[in-house]
C-alpha positions as CSV (number, residue, x, y, z in Angstrom):
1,X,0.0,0.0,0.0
2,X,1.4,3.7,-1.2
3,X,-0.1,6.7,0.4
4,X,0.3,10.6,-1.6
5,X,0.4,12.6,2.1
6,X,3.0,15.2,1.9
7,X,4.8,14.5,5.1
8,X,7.8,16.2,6.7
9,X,8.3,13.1,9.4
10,X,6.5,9.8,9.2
11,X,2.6,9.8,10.0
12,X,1.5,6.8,12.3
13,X,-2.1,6.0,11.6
14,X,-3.1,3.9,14.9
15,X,-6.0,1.7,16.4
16,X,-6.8,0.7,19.6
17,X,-9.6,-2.7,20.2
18,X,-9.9,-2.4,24.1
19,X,-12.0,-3.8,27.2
20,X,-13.8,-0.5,27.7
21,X,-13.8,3.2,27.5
22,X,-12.5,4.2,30.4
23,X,-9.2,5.5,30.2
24,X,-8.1,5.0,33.6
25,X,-9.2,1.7,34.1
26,X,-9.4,-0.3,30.9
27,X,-6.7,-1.5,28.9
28,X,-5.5,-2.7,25.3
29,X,-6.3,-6.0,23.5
30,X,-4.8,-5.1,20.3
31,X,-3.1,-2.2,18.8
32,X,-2.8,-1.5,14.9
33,X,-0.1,0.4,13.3
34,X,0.2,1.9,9.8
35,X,3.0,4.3,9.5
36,X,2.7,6.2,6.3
37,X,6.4,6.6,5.9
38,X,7.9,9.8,3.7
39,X,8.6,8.4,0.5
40,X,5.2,7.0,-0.2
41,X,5.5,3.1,1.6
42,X,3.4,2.0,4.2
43,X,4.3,-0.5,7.1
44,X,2.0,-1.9,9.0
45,X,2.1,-4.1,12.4
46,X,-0.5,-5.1,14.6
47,X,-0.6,-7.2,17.2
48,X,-2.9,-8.1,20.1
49,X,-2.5,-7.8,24.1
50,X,-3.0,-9.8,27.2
51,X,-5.0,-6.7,29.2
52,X,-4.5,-8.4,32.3
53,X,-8.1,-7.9,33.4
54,X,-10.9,-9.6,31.9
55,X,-12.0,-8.5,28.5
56,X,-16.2,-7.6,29.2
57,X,-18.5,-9.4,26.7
58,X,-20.0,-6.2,25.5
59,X,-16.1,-5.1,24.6
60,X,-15.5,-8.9,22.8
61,X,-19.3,-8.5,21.0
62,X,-17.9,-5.3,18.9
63,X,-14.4,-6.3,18.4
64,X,-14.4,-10.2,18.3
65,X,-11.5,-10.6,20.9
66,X,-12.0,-13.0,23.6
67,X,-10.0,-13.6,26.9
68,X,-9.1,-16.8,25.4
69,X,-7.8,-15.0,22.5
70,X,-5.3,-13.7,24.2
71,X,-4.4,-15.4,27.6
72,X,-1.2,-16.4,26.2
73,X,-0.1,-12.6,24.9
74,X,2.4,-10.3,26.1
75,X,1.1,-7.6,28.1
76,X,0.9,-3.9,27.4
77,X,4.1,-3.5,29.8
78,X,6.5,-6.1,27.7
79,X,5.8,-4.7,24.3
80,X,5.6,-1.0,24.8
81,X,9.2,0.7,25.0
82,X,9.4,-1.2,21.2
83,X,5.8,0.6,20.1
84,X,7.3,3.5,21.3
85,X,10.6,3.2,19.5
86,X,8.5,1.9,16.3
87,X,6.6,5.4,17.0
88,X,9.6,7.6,17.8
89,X,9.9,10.8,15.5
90,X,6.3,10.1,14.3
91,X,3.2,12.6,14.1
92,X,-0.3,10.5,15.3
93,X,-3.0,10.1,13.4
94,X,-6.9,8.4,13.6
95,X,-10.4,8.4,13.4
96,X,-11.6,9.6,16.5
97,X,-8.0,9.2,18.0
98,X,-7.6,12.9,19.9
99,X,-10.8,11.7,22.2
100,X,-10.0,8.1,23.0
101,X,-7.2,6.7,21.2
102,X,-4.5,9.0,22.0
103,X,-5.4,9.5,25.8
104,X,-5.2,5.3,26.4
105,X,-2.0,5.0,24.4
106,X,-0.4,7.8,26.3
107,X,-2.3,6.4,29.4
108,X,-0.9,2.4,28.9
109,X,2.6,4.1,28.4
110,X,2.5,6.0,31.9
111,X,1.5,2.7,33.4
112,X,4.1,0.9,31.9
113,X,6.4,3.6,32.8
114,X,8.1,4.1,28.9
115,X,8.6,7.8,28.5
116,X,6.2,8.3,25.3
117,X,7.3,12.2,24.6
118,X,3.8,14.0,22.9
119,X,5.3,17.4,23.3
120,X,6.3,17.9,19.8
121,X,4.2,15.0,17.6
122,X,1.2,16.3,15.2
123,X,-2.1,15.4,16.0
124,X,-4.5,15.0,12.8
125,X,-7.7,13.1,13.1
126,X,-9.5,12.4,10.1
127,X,-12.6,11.6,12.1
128,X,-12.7,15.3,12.9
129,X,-12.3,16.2,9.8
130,X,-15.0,14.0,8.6
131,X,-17.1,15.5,10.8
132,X,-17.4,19.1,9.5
133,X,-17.7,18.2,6.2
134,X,-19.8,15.0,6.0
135,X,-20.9,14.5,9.9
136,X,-21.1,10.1,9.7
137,X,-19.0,6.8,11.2
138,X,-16.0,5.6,9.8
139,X,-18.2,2.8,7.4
140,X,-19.7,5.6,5.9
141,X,-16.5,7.9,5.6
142,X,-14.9,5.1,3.4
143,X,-18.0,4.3,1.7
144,X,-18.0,8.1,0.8
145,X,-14.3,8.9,0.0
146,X,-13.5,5.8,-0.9
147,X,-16.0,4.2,-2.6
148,X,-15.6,0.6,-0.6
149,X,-17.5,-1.0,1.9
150,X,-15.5,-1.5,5.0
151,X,-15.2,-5.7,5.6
152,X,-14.1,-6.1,9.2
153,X,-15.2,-3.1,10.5
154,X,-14.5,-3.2,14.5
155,X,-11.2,-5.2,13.8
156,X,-8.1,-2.9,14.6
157,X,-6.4,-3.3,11.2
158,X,-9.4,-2.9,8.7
159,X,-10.1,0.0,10.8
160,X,-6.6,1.5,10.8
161,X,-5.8,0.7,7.2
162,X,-9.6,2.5,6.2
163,X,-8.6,5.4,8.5
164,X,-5.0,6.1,6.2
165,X,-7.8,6.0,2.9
166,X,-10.1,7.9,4.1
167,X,-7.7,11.0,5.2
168,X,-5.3,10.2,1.7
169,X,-9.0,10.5,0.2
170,X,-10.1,13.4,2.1
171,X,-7.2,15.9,1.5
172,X,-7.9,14.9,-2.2
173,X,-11.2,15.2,-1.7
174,X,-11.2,19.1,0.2
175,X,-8.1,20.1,-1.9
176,X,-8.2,23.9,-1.1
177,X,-11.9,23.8,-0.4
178,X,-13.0,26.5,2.5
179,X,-14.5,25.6,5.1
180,X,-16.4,26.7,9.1
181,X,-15.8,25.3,11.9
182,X,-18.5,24.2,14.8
183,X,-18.9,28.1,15.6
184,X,-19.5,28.8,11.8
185,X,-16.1,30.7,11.4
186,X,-14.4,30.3,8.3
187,X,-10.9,28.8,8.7
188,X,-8.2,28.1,6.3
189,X,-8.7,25.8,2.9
190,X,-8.4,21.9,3.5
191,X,-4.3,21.2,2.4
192,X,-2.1,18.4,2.2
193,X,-0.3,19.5,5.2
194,X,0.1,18.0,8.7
195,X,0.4,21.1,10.3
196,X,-2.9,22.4,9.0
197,X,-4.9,18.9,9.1
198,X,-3.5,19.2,13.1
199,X,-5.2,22.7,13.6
200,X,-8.2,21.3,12.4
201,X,-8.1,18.5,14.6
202,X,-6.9,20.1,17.4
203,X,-9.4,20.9,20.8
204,X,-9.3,23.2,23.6
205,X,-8.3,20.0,25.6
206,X,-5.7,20.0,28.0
207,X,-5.5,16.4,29.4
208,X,-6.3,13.8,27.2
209,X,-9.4,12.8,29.2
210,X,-10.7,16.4,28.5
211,X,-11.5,17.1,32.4
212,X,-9.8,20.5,31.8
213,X,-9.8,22.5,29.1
214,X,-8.3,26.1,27.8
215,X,-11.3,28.6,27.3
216,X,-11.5,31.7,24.8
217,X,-9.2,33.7,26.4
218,X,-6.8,30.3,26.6
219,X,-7.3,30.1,30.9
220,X,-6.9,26.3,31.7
221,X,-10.2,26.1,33.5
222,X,-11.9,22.9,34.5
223,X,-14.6,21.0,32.2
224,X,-16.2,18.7,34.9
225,X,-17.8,19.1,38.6
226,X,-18.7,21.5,40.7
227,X,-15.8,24.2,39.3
228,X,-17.1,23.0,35.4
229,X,-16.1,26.8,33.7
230,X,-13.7,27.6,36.6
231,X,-10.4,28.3,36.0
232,X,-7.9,26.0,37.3
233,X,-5.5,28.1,39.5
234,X,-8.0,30.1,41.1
235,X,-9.7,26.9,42.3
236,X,-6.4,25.4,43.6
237,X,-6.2,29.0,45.5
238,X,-9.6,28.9,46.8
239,X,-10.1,25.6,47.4
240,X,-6.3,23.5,48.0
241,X,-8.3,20.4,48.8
242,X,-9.1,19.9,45.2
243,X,-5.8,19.3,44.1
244,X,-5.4,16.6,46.8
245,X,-9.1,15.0,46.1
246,X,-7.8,14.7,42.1
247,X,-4.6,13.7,42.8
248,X,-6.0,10.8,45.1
249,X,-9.2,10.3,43.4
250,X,-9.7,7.8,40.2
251,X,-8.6,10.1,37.4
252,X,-6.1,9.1,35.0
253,X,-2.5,9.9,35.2
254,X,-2.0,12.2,32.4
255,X,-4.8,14.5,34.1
256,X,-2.9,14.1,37.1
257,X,0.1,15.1,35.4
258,X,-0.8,18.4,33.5
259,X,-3.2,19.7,36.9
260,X,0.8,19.5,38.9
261,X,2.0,21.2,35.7
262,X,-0.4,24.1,36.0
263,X,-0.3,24.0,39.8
264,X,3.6,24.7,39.4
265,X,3.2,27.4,36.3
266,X,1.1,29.2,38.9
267,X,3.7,29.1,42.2
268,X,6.5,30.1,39.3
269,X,4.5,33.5,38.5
């Protein structure tokens, strides 16, 4: 498989089949890579996961994987300092990957303890980019750009390998087409560019679990609770009890994380 992106480092398309949603207390049962490489080749590797925790039937009924399918896996732990070097130097890409994918990857690599550095990786989501132009699921985006029905739709690797399609297909597709965004403003042409397909993907997030969140004026305020709208510091000022209730409470690491980085941005000022 060839892809046309115009690249200026290697673009991992990625897919995650796991027992849940919950980013802080489910885990990966099988991971799909396809790194769109910069001189057109595509490699591909996917492989599944012992979760260590039982995988729920509803989670097996949509993906097909079974604890007996992978009782005799590695776990997330003893593969993932080679997924990372397999991902080193790479920008991120997905279909809905900035909402769920992205926050358990970066979650599964805290737990294992493998320093996965996001500072400086591209984010570009092509479910996002679906979703102001032709709001539908990922069946439908390839039925639509691609003009294929999606066989194995749920499995990790048809997934992943319709996701690289769809976004080669949509940058096509939108070639220097304007366009709004959800508050109707006009923002720049659709390009064949990662930094631009990353500003489009790109939320007001600042943990990957979206429990705070930059607003208009880019304060980090919460998005959740009783401070919902609040911004962060003045809460910790107010109320000092809330850092200690997050930090102990179940909330996943990388939320952890960035509320102590914003904590010590505020003691610094």
């Amino acid at each position: 498989m060839e892809h046309q992106l115009q690249l200026k480092r290697p673009l991992a398309f990625f897919d995650l089949e796991t027992t849940g949603i919950q980013i802080n207390r489910d885990r990966i049962v099988e991971i799909s890579i396809a790194k769109a490489n910069l001189d057109g080749t595509v490699e591909v590797k996917t492989r599944r996961v012992n979760p260590g925790i039982p995988i729920p039937l509803e989670a097996s009924l949509v993906h097909g994987i079974y604890d007996e399918d992978v009782k005799d896996e590695p776990t997330f732990r003893m593969v993932a300092r080679s997924l990372s070097t397999f991902l080193d130097g790479c920008d991120l890409a997905g279909f809905n990957s900035n909402r769920f994918d992205v926050p358990m990857l970066v979650e599964e690599m805290l737990r294992a303890e493998v320093d996965f550095d996001m500072k400086n990786r591209k984010l570009v989501d092509a479910q996002r980019i679906f979703h102001l132009m032709e709001p539908r699921n990922l069946t439908a985006a390839y039925q639509f750009y691609c003009g294929k029905e999606l066989i194995g739709a749920h499995g990790a690797e048809a997934d992943v390998l319709a996701t690289l399609e769809v976004l080669n297909a949509q940058v096509k597709h939108y070639a220097n087409k304007a366009i709004k965004d959800a508050d109707g403003k006009e923002v720049f042409p659709i390009q064949n560019d990662m930094d631009k397909l990353h500003e489009l993907s790109a939320s007001n997030s600042i943990d990957y679990a979206n429990r705070m969140a930059y607003n208009k004026d880019r304060v980090a305020c919460f998005n959740f609770g009783k401070h919902i709208g609040r911004p962060v510091l003045d809460v910790l000022k107010s109320d000092p009890s809330y850092y200690d209730w997050m930090m102990k409470g179940d909330f996943p690491m990388d939320t952890k994380r960035k509320l102590t980085e914003i904590k010590l941005q505020g003691f610094q000022r």
